[in-house]
Residue frames as a rotation matrix with the C-alpha (Angstrom) as fourth column:
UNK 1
0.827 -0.528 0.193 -25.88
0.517 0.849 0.106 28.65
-0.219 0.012 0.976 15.56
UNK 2
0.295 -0.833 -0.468 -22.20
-0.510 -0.551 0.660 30.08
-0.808 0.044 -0.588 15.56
UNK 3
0.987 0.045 -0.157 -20.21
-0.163 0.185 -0.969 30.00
-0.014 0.982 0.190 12.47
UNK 4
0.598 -0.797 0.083 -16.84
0.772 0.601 0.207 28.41
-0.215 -0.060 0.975 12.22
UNK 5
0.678 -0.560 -0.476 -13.84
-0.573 -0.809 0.136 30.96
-0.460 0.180 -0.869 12.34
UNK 6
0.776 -0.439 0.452 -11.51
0.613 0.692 -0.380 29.90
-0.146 0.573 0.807 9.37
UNK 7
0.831 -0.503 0.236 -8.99
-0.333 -0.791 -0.514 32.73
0.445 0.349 -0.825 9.80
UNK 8
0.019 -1.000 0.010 -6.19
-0.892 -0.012 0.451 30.89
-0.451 -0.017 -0.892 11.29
UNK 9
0.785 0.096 0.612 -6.47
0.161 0.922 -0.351 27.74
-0.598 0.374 0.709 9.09
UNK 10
0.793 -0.604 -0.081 -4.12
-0.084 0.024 -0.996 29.19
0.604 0.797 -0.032 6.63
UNK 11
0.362 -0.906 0.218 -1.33
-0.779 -0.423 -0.464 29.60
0.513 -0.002 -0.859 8.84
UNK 12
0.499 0.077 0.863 -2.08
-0.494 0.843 0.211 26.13
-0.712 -0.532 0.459 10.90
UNK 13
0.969 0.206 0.137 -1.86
0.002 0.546 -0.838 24.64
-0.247 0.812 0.528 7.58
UNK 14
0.861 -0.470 0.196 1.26
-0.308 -0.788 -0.533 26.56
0.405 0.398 -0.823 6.67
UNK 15
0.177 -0.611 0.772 3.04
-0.984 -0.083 0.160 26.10
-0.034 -0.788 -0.615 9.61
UNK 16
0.569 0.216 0.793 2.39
-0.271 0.960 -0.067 22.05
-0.776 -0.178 0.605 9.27
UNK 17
0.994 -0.063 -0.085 3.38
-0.071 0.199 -0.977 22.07
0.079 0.978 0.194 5.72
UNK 18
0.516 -0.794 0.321 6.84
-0.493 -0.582 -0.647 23.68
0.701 0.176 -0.692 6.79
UNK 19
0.341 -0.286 0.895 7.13
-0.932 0.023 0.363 21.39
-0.125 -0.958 -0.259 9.48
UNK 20
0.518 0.159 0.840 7.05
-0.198 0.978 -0.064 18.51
-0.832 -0.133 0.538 7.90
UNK 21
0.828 -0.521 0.208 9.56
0.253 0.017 -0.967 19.69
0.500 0.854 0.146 5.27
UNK 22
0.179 -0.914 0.363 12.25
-0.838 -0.335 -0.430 20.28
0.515 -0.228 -0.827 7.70
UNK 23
0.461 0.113 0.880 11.09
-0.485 0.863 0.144 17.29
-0.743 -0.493 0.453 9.88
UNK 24
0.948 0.030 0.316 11.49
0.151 0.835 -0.529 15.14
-0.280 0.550 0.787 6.55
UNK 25
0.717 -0.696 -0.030 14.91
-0.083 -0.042 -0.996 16.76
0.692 0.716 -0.088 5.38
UNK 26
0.273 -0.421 0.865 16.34
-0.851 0.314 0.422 16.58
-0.449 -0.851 -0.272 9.24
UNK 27
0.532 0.410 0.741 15.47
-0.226 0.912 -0.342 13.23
-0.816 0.014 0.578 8.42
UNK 28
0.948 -0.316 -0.045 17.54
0.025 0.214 -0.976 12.85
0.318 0.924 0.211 4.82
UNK 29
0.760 -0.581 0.292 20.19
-0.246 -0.673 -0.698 14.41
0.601 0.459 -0.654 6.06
UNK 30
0.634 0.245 0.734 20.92
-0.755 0.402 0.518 11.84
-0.168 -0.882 0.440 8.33
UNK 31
0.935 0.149 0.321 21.11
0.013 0.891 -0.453 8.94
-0.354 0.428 0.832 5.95
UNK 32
-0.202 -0.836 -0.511 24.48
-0.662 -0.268 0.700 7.91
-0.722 0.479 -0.499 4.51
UNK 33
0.941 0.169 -0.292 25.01
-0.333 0.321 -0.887 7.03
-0.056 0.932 0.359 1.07
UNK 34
0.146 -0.932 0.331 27.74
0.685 0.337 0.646 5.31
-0.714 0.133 0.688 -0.34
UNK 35
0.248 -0.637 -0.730 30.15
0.052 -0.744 0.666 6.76
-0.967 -0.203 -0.152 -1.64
UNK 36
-0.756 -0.298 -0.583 30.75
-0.645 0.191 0.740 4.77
-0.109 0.935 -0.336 -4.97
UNK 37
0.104 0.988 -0.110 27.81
-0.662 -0.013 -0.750 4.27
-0.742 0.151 0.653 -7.16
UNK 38
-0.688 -0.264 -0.676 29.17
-0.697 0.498 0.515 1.52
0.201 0.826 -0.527 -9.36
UNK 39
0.319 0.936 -0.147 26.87
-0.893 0.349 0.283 -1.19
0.316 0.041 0.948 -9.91
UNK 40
-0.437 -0.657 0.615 28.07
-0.682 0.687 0.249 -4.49
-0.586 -0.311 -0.748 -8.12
UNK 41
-0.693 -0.347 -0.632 27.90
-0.690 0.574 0.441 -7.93
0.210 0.741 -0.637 -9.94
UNK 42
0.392 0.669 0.632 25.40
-0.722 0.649 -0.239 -10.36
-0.570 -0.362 0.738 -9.38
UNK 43
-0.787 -0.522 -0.330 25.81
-0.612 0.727 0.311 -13.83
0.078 0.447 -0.891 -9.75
UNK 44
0.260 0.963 -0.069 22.24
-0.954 0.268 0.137 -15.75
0.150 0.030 0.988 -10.52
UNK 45
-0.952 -0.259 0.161 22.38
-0.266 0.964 -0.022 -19.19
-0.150 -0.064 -0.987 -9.18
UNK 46
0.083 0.643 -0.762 19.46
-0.301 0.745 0.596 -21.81
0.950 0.180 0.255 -10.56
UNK 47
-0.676 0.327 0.660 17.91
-0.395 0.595 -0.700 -22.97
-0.622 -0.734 -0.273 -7.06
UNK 48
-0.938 0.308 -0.161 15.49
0.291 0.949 0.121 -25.71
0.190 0.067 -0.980 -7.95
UNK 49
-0.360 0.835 0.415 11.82
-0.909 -0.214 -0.357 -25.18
-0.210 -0.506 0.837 -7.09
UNK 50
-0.507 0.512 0.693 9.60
0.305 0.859 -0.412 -28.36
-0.807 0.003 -0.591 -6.30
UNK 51
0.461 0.821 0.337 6.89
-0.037 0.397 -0.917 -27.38
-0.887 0.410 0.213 -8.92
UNK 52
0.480 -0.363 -0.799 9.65
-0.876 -0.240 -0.418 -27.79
-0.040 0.900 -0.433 -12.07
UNK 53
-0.789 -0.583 0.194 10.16
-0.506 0.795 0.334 -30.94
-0.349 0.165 -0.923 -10.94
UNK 54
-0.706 0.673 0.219 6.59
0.557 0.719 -0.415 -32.25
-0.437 -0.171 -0.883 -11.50
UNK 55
-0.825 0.427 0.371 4.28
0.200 -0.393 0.898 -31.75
0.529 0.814 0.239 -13.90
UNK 56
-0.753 0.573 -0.325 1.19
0.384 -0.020 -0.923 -30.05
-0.535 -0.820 -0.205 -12.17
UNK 57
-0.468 0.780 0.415 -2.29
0.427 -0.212 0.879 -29.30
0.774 0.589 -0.234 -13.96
UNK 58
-0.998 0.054 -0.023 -4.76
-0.014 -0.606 -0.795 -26.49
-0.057 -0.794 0.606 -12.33
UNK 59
-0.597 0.702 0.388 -8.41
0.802 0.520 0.294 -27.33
0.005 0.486 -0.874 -12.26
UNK 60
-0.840 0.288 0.459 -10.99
0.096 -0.755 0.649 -24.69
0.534 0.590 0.606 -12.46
UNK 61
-0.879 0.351 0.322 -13.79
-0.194 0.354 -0.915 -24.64
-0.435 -0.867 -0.243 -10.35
UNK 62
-0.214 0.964 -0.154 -16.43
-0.566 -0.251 -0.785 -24.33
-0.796 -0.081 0.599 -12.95
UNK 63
0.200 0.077 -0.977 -15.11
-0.848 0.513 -0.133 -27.17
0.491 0.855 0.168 -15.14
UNK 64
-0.997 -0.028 0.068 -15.08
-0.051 0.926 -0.375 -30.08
-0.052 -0.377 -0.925 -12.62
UNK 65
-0.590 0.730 0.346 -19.10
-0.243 0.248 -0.938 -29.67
-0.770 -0.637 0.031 -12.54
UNK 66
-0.239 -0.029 -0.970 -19.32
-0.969 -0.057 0.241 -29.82
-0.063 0.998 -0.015 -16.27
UNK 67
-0.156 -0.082 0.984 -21.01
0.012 0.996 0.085 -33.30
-0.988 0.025 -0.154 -17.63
């Protein structure tokens, strides 16, 4: 039975490693950022939700069989 040659794995590896760190910073260096990093204001509006209008009660499944 032949034995597996592992002598270029390291540099396969290598080479992959390095690719995908320039691939990924290409890739950053793309993006734009803003410029000004202040935080903007929010304003929180109260929206309604149906179940706060109405009282609502969750049953259990293992306490409806319960006598």
């Amino acid at each position: 039975m032949p034995q597996l040659d592992t002598s270029t794995w390291f540099i396969t590896i290598v080479s992959m490693v390095m690719t995908l760190f320039i691939m990924f910073q290409l890739k950053l260096s793309k993006h734009l950022y803003p410029s000004n990093l202040e935080p903007k204001p929010t304003i929180s509006l109260k929206q309604p939700t149906p179940w706060e209008k109405k009282w609502t009660k969750i049953y259990s499944p293992l306490s409806l069989f319960q006598q």
